[in-house]
N, C-alpha and C positions, 0 to 999 in steps of 0.2 A: 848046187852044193848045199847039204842040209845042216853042215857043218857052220856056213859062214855067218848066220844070222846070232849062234850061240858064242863065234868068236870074240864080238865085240863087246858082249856082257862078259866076259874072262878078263880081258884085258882092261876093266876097267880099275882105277886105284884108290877111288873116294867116290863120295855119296852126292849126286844132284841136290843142285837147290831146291826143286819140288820135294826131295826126298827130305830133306833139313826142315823145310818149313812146314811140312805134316807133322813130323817128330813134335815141333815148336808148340802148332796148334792142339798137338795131344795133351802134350805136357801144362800148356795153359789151362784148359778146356777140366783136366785132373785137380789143378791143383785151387781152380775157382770151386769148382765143388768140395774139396776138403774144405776151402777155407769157410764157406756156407755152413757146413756142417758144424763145424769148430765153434761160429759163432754163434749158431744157434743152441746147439749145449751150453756155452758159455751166458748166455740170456736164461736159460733154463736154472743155470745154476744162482745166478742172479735171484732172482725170484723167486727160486724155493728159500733162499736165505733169509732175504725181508719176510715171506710168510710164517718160514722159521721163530722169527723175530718177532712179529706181530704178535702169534703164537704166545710167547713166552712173555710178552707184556699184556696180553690179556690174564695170563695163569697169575702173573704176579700179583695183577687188580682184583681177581676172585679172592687169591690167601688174603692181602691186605681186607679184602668185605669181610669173609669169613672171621681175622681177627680183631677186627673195629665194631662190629656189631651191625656193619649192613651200609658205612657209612663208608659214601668216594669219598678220596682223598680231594683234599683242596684244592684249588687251581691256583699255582704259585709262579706265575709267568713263564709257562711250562717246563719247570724245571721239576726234577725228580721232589714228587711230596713227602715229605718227612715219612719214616716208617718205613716206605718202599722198597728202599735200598735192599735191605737183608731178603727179599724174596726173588732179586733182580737177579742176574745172571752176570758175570763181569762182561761190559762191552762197550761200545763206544756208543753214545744217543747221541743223535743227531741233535744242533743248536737251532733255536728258534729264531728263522730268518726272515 
């Protein structure tokens, strides 16, 4: 009978455990690569930001030469040097630790 081998996949009503735990494995296997990728953008974005930063604390140290006549500002136990402020961008500087 060619019939009887096809009977018993019809009358089935739910999915084998092999069948559940490939799903499982799929599903893991998916979402360890999203999460790789998520964090690796998320470093990326990290990092463009402090170069961002750096960026914009050097620009600020050039206006300040350019309007002092050539002269760094002081070292004031690394707190922002007088004058500074106004070429700085609002943000938060990290405390000297």
């Amino acid at each position: 009978m060619p019939g009887a081998a096809f009977k018993f996949l019809k009358e089935r009503n739910g999915f084998t455990l092999i069948e559940l735990l490939v799903v499982i494995a799929i599903i893991g296997i998916l979402s360890s690569v999203i999460f790789l990728s998520t964090r690796q953008a998320r470093d990326n974005a990290y990092f463009a930001k402090a170069k961002k930063e750096l960026r914009s604390f050097h620009e600020a140290i050039e206006l300040y030469l350019n309007d002092s006549g050539g002269d760094y500002p002081p070292d004031a136990d690394r707190d922002i040097p007088p004058g500074l402020e106004q070429y700085l961008s609002s943000g938060i500087l990290p405390d000297a630790a």
